[in-house]
Kinemage of the C-alpha trace (Angstrom):
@kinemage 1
@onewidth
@group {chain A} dominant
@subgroup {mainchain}
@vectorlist {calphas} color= white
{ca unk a 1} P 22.341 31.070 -7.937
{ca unk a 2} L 24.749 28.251 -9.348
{ca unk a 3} L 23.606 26.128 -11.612
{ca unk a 4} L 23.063 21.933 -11.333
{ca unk a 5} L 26.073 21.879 -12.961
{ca unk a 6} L 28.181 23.761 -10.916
{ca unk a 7} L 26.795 22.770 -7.808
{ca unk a 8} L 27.307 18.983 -8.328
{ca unk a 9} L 30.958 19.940 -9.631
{ca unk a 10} L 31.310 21.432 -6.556
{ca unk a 11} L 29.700 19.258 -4.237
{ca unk a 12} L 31.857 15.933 -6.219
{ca unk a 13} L 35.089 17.899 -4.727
{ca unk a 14} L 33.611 17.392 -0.849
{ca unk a 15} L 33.218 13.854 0.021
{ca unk a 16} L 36.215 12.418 2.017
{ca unk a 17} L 36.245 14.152 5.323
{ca unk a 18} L 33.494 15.435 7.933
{ca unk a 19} L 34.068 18.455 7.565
{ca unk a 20} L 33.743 18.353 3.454
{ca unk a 21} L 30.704 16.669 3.971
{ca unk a 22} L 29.175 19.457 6.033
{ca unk a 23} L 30.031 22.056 3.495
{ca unk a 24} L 27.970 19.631 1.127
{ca unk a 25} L 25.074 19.332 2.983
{ca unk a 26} L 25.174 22.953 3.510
{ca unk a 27} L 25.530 23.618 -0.377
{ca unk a 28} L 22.967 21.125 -1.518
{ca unk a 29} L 20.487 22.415 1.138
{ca unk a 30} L 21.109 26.150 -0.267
{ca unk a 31} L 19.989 24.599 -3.773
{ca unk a 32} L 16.987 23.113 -2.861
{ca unk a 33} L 15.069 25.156 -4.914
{ca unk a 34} L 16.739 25.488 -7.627
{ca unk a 35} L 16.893 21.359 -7.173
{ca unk a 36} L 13.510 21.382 -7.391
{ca unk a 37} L 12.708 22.994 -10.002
{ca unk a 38} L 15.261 21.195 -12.471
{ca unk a 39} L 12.501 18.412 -13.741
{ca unk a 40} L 13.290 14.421 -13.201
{ca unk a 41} L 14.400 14.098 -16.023
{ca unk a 42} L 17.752 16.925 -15.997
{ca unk a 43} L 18.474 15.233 -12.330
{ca unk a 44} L 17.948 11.451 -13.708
{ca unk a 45} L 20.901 12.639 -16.105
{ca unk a 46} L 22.646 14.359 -13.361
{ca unk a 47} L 22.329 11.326 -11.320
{ca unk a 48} L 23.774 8.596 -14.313
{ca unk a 49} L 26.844 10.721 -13.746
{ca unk a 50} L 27.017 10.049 -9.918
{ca unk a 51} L 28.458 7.044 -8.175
{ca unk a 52} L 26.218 6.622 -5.216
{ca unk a 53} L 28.945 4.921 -3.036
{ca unk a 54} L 30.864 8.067 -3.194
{ca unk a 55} L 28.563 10.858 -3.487
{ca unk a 56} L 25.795 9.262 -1.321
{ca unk a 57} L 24.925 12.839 0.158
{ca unk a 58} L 24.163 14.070 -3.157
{ca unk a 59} L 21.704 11.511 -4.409
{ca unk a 60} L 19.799 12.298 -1.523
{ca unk a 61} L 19.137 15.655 -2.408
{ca unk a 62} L 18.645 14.948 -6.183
{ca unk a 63} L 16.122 11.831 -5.124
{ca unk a 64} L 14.096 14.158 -2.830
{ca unk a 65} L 13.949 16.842 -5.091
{ca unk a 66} L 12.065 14.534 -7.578
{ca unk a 67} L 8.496 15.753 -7.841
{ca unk a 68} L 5.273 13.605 -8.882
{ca unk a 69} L 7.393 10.409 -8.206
{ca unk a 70} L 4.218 8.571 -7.098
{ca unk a 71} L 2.691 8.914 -10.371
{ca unk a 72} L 2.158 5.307 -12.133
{ca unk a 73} L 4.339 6.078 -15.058
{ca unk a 74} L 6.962 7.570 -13.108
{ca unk a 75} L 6.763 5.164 -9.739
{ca unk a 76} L 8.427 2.365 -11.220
{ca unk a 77} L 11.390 4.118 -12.344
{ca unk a 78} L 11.901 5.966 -9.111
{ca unk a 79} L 11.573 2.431 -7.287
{ca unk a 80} L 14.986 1.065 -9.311
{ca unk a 81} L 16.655 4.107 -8.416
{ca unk a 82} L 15.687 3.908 -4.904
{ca unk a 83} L 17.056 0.361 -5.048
{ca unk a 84} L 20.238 0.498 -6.861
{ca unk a 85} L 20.674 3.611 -4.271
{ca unk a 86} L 19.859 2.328 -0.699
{ca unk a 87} L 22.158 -0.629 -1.886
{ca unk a 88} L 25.316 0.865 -2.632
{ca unk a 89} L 24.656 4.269 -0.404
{ca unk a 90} L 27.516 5.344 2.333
{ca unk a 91} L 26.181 5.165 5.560
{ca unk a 92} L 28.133 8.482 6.865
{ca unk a 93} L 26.922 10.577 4.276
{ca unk a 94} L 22.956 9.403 4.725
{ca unk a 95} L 23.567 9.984 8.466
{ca unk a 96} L 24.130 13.643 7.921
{ca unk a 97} L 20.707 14.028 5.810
{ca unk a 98} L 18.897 11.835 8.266
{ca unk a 99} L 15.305 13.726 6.807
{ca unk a 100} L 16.048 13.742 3.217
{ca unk a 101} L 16.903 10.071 3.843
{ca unk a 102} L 13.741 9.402 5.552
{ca unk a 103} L 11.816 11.365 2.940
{ca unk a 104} L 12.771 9.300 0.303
{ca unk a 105} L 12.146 5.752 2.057
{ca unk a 106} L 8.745 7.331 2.373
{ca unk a 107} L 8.217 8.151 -1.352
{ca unk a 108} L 9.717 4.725 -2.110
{ca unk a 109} L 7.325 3.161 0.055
{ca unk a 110} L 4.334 5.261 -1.545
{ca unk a 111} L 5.997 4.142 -5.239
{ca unk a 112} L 5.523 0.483 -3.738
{ca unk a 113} L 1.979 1.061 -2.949
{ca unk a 114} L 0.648 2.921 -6.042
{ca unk a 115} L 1.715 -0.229 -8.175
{ca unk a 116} L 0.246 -2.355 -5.597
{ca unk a 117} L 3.661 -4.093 -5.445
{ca unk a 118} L 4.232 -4.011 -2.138
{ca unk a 119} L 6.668 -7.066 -2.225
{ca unk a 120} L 9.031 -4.754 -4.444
{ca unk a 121} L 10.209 -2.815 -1.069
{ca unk a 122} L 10.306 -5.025 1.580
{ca unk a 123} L 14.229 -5.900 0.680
{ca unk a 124} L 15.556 -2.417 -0.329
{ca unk a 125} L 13.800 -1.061 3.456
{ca unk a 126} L 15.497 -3.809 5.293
{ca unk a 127} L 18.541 -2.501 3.565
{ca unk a 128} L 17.454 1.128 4.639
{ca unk a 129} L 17.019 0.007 8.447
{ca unk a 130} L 20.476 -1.492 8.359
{ca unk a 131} L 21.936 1.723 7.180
{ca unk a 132} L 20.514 4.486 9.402
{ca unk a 133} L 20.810 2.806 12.350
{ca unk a 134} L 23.356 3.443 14.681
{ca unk a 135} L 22.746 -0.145 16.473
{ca unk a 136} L 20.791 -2.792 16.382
{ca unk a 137} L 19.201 -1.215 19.079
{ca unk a 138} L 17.915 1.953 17.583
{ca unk a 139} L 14.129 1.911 16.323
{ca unk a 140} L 14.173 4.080 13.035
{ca unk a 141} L 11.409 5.444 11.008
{ca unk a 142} L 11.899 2.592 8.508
{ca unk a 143} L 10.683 -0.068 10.733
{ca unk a 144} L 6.802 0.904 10.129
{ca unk a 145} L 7.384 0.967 6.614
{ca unk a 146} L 9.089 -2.285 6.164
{ca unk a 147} L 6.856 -4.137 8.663
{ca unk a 148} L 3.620 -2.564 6.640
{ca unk a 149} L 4.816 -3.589 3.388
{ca unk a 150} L 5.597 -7.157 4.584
{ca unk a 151} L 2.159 -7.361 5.936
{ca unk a 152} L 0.535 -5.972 2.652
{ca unk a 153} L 2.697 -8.993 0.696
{ca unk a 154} L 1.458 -11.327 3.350
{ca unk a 155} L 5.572 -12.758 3.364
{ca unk a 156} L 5.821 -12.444 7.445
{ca unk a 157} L 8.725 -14.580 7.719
{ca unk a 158} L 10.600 -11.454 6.238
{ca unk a 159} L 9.568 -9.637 8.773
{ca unk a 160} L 10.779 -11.950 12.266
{ca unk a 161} L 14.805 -11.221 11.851
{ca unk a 162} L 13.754 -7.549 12.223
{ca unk a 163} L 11.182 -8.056 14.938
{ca unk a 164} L 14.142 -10.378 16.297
{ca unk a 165} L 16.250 -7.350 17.232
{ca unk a 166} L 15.655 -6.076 20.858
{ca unk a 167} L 14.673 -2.331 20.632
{ca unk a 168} L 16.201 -0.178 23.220
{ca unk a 169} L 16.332 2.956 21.670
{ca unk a 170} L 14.704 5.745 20.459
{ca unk a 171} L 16.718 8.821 19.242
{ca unk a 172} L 14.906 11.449 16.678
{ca unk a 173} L 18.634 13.217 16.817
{ca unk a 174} L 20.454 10.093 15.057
{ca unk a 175} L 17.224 8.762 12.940
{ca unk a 176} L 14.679 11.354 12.802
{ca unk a 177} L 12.178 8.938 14.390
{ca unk a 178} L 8.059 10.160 15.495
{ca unk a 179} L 6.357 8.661 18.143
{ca unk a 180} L 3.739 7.771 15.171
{ca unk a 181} L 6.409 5.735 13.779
{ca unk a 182} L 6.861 3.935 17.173
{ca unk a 183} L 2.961 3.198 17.644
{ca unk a 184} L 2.574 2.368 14.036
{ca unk a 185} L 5.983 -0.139 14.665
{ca unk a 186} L 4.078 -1.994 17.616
{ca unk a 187} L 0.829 -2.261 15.509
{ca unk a 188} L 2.328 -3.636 12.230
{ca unk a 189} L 4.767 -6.001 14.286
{ca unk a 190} L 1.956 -6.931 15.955
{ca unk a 191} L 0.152 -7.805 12.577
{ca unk a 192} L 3.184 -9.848 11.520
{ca unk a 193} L 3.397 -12.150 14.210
{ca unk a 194} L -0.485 -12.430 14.319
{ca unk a 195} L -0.122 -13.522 10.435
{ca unk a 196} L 2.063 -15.942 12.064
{ca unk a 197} L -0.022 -17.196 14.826
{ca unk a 198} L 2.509 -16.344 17.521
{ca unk a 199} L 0.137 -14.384 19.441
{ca unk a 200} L 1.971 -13.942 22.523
{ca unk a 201} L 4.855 -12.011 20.557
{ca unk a 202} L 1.915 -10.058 19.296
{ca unk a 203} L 0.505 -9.361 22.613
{ca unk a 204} L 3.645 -7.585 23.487
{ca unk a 205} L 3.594 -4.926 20.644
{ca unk a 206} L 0.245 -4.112 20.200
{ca unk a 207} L 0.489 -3.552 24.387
{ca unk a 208} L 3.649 -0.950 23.780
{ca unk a 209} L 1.174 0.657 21.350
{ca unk a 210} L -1.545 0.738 24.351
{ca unk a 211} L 0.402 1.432 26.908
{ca unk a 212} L 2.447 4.360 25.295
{ca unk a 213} L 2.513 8.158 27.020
{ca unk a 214} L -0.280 9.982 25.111
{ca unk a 215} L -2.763 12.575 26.325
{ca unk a 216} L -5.024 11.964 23.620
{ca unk a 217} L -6.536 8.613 22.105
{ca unk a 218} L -5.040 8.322 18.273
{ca unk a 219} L -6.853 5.952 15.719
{ca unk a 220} L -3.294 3.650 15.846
{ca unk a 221} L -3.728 2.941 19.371
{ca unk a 222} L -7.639 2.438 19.192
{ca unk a 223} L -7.023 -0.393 15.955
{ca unk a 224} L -4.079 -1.791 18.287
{ca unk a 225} L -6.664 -1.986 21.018
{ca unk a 226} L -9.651 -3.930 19.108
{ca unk a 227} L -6.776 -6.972 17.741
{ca unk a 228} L -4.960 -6.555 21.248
{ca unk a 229} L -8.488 -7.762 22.394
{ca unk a 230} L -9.197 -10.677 20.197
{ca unk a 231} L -5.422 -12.219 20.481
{ca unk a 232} L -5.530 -11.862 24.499
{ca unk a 233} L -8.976 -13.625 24.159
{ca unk a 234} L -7.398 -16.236 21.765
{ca unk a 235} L -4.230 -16.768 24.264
{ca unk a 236} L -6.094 -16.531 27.828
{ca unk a 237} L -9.594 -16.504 26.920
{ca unk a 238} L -10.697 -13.122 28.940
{ca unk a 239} L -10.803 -10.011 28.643
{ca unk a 240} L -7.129 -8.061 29.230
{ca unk a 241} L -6.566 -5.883 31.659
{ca unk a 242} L -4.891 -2.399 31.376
{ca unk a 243} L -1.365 -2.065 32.328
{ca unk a 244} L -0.912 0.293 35.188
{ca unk a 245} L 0.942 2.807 33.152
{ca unk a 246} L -1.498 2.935 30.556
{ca unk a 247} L -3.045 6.793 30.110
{ca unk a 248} L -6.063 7.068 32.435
{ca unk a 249} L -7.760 9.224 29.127
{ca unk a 250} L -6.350 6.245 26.814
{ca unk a 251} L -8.321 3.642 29.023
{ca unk a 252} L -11.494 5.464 29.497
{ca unk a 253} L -11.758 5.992 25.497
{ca unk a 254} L -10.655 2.491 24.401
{ca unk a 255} L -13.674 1.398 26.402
{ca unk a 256} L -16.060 3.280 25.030
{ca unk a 257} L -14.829 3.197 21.537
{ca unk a 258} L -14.507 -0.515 21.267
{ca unk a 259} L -17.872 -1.589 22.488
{ca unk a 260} L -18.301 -4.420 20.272
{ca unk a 261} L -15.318 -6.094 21.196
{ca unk a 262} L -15.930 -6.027 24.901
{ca unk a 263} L -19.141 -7.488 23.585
{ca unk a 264} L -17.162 -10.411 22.273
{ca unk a 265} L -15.052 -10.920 25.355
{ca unk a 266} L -18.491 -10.889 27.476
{ca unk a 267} L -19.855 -13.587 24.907
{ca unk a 268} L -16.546 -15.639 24.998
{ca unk a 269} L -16.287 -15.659 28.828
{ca unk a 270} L -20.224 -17.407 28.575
{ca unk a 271} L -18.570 -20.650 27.149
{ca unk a 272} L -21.110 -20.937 24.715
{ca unk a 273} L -20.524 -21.349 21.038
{ca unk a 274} L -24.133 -20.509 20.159
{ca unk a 275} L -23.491 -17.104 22.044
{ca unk a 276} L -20.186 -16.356 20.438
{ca unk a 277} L -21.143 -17.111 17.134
{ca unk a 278} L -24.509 -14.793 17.900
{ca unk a 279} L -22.399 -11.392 18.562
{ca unk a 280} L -20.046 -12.290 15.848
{ca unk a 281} L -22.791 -12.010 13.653
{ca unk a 282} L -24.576 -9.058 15.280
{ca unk a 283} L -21.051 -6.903 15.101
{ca unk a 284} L -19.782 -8.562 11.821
{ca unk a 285} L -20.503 -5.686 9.485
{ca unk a 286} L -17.963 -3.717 12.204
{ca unk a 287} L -15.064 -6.180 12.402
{ca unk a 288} L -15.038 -6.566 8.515
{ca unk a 289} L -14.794 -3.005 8.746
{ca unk a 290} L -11.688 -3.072 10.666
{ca unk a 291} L -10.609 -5.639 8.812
{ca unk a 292} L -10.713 -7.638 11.829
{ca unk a 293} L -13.067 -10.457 10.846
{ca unk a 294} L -10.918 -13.490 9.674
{ca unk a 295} L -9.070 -12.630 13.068
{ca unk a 296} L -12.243 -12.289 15.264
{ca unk a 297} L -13.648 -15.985 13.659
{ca unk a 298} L -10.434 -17.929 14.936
{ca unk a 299} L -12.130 -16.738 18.392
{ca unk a 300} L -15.040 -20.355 17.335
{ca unk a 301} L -12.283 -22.923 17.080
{ca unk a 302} L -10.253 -21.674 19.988
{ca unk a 303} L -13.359 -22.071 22.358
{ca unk a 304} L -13.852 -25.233 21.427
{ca unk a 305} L -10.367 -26.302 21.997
{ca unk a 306} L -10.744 -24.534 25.311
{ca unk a 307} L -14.061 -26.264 26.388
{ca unk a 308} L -12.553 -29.589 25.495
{ca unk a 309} L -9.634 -28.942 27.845
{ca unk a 310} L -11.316 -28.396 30.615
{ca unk a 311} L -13.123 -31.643 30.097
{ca unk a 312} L -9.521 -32.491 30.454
{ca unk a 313} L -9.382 -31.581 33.813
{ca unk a 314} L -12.498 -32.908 35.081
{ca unk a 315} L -12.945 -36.194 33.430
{ca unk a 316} L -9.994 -39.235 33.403
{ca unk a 317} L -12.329 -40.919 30.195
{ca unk a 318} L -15.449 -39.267 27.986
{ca unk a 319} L -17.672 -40.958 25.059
{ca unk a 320} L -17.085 -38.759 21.886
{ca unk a 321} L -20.178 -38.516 21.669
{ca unk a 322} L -20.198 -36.663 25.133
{ca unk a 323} L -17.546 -34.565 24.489
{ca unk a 324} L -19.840 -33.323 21.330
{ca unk a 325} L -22.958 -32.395 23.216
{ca unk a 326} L -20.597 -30.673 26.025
{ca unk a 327} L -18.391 -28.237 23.707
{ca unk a 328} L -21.441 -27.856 21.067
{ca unk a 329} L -20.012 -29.708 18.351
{ca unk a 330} L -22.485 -31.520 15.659
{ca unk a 331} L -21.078 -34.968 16.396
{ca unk a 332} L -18.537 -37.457 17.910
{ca unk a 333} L -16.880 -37.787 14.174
{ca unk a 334} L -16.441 -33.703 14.711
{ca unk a 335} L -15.454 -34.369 18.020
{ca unk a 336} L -13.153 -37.130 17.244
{ca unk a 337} L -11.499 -34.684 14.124
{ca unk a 338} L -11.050 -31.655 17.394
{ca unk a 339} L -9.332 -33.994 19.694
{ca unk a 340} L -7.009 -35.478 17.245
{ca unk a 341} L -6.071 -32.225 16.169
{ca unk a 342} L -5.342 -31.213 19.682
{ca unk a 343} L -3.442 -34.626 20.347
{ca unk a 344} L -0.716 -33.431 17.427
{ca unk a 345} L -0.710 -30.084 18.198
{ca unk a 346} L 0.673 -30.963 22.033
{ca unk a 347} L -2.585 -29.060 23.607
{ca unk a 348} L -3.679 -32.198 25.379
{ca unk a 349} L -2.631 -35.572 25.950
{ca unk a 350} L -5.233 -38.284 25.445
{ca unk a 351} L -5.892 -41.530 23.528
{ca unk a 352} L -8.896 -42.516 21.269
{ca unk a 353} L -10.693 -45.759 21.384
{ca unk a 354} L -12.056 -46.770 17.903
{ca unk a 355} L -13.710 -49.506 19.361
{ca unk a 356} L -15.938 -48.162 21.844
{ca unk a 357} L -15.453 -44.064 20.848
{ca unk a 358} L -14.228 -43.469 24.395
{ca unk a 359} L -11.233 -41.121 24.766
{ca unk a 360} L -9.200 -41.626 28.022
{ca unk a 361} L -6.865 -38.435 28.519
{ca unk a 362} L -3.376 -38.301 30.085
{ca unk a 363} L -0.689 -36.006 31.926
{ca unk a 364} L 1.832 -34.200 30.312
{ca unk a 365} L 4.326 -36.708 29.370
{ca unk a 366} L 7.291 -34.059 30.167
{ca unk a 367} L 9.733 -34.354 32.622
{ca unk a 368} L 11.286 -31.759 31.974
{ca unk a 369} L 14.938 -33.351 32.676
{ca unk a 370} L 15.898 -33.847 28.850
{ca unk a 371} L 18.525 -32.506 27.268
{ca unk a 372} L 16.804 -29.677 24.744
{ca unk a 373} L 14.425 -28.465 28.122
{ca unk a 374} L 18.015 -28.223 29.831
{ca unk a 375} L 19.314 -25.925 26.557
{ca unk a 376} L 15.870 -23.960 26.419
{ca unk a 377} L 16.208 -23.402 30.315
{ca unk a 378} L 19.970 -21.784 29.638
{ca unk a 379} L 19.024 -19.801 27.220
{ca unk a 380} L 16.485 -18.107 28.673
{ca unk a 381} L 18.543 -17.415 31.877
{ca unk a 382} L 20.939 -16.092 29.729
{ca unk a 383} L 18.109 -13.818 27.800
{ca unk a 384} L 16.915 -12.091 31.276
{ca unk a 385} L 21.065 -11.814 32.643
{ca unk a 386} L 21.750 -9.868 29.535
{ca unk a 387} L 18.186 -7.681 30.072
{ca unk a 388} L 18.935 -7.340 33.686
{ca unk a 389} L 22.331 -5.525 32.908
{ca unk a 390} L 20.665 -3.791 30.137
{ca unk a 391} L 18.104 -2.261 32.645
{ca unk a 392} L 20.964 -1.133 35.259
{ca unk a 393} L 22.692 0.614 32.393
{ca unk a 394} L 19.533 2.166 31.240
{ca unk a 395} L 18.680 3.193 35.165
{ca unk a 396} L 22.270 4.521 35.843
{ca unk a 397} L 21.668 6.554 32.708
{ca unk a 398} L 18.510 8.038 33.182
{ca unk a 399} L 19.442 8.902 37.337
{ca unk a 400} L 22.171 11.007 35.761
{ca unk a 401} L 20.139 12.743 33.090
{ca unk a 402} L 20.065 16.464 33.907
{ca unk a 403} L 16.178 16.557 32.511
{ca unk a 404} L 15.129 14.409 34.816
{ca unk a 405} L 17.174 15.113 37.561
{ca unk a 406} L 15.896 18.824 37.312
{ca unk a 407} L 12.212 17.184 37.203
{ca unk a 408} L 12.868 15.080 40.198
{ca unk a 409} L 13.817 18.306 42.230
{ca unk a 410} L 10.936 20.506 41.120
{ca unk a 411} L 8.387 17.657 42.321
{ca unk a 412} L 10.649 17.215 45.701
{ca unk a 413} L 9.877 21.009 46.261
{ca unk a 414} L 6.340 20.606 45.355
{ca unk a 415} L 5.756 18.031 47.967
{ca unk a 416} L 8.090 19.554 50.515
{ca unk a 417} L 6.008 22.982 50.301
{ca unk a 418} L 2.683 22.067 49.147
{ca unk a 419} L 1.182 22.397 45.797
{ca unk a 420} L -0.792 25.632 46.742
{ca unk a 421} L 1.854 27.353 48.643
{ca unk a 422} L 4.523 26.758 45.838
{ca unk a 423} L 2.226 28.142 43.499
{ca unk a 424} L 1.771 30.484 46.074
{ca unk a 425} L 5.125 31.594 46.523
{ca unk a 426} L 5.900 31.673 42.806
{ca unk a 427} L 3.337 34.179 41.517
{ca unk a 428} L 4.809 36.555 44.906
{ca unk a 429} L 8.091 36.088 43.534
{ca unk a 430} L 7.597 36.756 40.230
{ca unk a 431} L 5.177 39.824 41.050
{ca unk a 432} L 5.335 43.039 38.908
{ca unk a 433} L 6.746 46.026 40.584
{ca unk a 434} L 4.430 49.320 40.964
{ca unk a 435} L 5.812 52.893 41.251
């Protein structure tokens, strides 16, 4: 077996063409043993002597081959390696090593968490994204990762530019991605843009996680459920509705393992603060559990915003004082703080009295003819042209996919001969001779 030595004098001679770079990968992987069992500190030194522009391939392998990384004393060490590497690293020669590379985004990302420093690697895994993937396109293991560790920091604006980019694919060949690492990307972009209260966005990504294949019900997809049911209550004020698609098993076990959050929806659809704030406190011990509590309280304010707008619609002018008794409030000063806030915020359109305490509401003042609705109007025509075209190349790809196409037939001679006499004819065809 050749020593550290030779092998990195070996492997420095087999970085500038594909083909070098194979031999490389093949010689490092070969080594991994011996890599192993070299101690930090001999492949720290080893690694001082190693530009990691040029021999990108081999950092990998030395990085990985670090053990007890995690370690306090040793995480913050491996974190400025990690850094100084996914900076400067060559994004052919990662490409090759697609799980090493993963591997040690994961052990940085551990580092990160044992020093509770979280903040420390949301930058060097938004480099790592940019590196691996092939597009902008491509969802990559990376993407949990970064979107956890900006949640853990609580610094979500770092985390819209990469929620920005429309995800269209998903290829473990070219990134080495899990379906774990898809569901856990819906739930923690879901947490980001919750932390931003744009819960629509959220609603979106926490109903990929839902929604996604599955034959069994995973603890991702049952803590995307229980926020996917406060937010929907918080944006339409019912209960959501499964998406067609969705895994009968997957529906039938959300239900009955997220009974006190269909308890909530019942007690929002009553209308009643008193019974809202009831089964928040009967169930709170469970959604501060879950960690779901600060969430689940936004659900008191947003029903009385949505009491007070459909006084909105039934009334042309109401006392404060009214408006108090109707939406449960202590007050018409409360009352008067609600519907000012409302006024600025755009939910309604009314004007307050001071003189009398009467509050006469209005339309929406929008026309909808001015210049920036024109621009908004453009630009999302141009957002669904460029998905339409996106869909008819994804559709003309998968119709000529020999997988499916071979799928297609089989259930085309199912249903052309009958399930039981294609099962049938199969076990007579493939029937054991006797002699």
């Amino acid at each position: 077996m050749a020593s550290l030595e030779q092998l990195l004098s070996s492997v420095q001679g087999l970085h500038d063409t594909p083909e070098h770079l194979e031999t490389a990968r093949t010689q490092l992987k070969q080594a991994e043993e011996m890599l192993a069992k070299s101690g930090a500190d001999k492949l720290n030194v080893a690694l001082s002597h190693l530009d990691p522009s040029r021999y990108s391939l081999a950092w990998l392998f030395l990085l990985d081959a670090q053990q007890g990384v995690t370690q306090p004393d040793k995480a913050d060490a491996f974190i400025n390696r990690c850094t100084a590497f996914l900076k400067a690293c060559h994004q052919d020669q990662i490409r090759i090593a697609v799980e090493k590379f993963n591997s040690v985004c994961f052990k940085l990302k551990d580092c990160v968490l044992v020093l509770n420093q979280p903040a420390r690697g949301v930058l060097p895994l938004r480099t790592a994204i940019k590196k691996l993937q092939p597009t902008s396109e491509h969802l990559t293991p990376q993407h949990a990762d970064f979107l956890l560790l900006v949640v853990l920091s609580k610094i979500y604006n770092a985390g819209l530019p990469v929620l920005a980019e429309e995800i269209f694919e998903v290829d473990a060949k070219k990134t080495g991605i899990a379906p774990r690492d898809f569901l856990l990307y819906c739930y923690y972009g879901g947490m980001v843009y919750i932390g931003m209260k744009r819960f629509k966005k959220a609603l979106e990504l926490l109903g990929h996680a839902i929604s996604a294949p599955a034959q069994v019900l995973n603890a991702i997809t049952l803590e995307a459920y229980k926020k996917f049911v406060v937010v929907h209550l918080l944006v339409d004020g019912q209960l959501p509705t499964f998406q067609k698609y969705t895994p009968t098993i997957v529906q039938k076990l959300l239900k009955s393992n997220s009974q006190p959050y269909i308890d909530l929806g019942n007690a929002y659809a009553t209308r009643s603060v008193g019974d809202l704030k009831k089964c928040i406190q009967t169930n709170e011990n469970v959604y501060k559990t879950d960690t779901n509590l600060g969430l689940v309280k936004q659900l008191i304010p947003s029903l009385y915003k949505r009491n007070i707008q459909r006084l909105t619609q039934t009334y042309l002018t109401l006392s404060l004082k009214d408006i108090a008794e109707a939406v449960e409030l202590e007050g018409p000063k409360e009352a008067e703080l609600h519907v000012l806030r409302m006024i600025e915020e755009g939910e309604i359109f009314a004007e307050i009295n001071q003189k009398d305490g009467m509050v006469s509401f209005r339309e929406d003042p929008e026309e909808y003819n001015s210049v920036e609705m024109v621009n908004q109007l453009d630009a999302e025509m141009q957002g669904m042209i460029k998905l339409a075209k996106k869909v008819a190349a994804i559709d003309e790809q998968v119709s000529t996919d020999k997988a499916y196409l071979g799928k297609i037939n089989l259930k085309e001679r199912h249903s052309r001969f009958g399930e039981e006499d294609y099962e049938i004819g199969s076990q007579r065809m493939f029937v054991e001779p006797t002699y």
